[in-house]
C-alpha positions in Angstrom: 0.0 0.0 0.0 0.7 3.8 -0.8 1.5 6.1 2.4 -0.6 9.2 1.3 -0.9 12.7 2.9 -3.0 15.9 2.2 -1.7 18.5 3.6 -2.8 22.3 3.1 -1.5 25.6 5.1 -4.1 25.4 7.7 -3.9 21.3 8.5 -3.5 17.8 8.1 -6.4 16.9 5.8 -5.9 13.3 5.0 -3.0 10.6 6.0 -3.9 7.2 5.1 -3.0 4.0 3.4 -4.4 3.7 -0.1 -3.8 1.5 -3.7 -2.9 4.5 -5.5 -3.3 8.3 -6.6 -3.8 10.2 -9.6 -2.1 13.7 -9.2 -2.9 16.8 -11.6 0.4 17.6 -12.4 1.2 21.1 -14.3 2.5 18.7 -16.9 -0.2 16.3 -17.0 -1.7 14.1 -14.4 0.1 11.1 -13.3 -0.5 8.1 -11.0 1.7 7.4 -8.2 1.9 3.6 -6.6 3.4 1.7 -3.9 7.2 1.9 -4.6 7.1 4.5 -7.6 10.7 6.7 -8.2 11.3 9.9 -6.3 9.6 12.5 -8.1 8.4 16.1 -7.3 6.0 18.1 -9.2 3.9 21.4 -9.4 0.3 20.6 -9.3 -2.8 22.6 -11.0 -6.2 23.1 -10.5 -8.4 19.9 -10.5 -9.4 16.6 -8.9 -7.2 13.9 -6.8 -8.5 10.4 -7.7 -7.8 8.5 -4.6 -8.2 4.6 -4.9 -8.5 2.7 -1.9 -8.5 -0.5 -3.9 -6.7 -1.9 -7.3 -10.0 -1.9 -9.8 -12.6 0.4 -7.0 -13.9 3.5 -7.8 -11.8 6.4 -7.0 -12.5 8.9 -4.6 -12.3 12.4 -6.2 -10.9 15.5 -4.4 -10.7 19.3 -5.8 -7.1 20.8 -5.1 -5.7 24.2 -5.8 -2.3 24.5 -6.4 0.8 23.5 -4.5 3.2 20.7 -5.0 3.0 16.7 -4.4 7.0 14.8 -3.5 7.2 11.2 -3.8 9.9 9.7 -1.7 10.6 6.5 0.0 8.0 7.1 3.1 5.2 7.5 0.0 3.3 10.6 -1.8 2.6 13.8 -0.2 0.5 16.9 -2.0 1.1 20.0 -0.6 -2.0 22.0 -1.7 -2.8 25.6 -1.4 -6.7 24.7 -0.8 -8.3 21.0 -0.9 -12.1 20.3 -1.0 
C-alpha cells in the first residue's frame, strides 16, 4: 500500500494508506503507486483520484495548487486549498 498525505497551510487533511493516486500535475496528471521513483511536481487546478482499492472506484478531491513529493516514506500533495 501507498502512504498518502494531504496537507494544506491550515492542517492535516488526509493521512492514510491507499492502492494509488492520480495527481494533476502542471505537466499532465500522473499516477503514483506503492514503490514509484522519487519525483516532485507542481500541481494545477483539479481533482485527486484516490483509490482505496486496485479496480474500485476512485475517490475524487478538488485541489488548488501547491506541490506533491514522492519519496521513500510515499506521496505527499502540498495543496494551497483541498475540498
Amino acid at each position: 500500500m501507498l502512504h498518502f498525505e494531504l496537507v494544506t497551510p491550515e492542517k492535516l487533511v488526509r493521512s492514510e494508506e491507499v492502492h494509488m493516486v492520480v495527481v494533476p500535475g502542471t505537466e499532465g496528471d500522473f499516477g503514483v503507486l506503492e514503490g514509484h521513483a522519487p519525483f516532485m511536481s507542481t500541481i494545477r487546478e483539479g481533482a485527486l483520484q484516490i483509490f482505496r482499492t486496485a479496480g474500485g472506484e476512485p475517490e475524487t478531491l478538488a485541489i488548488h495548487g501547491g506541490f506533491a513529493e514522492v519519496n521513500d516514506r510515499g506521496l505527499t500533495v502540498l495543496a494551497e486549498r483541498a475540498g
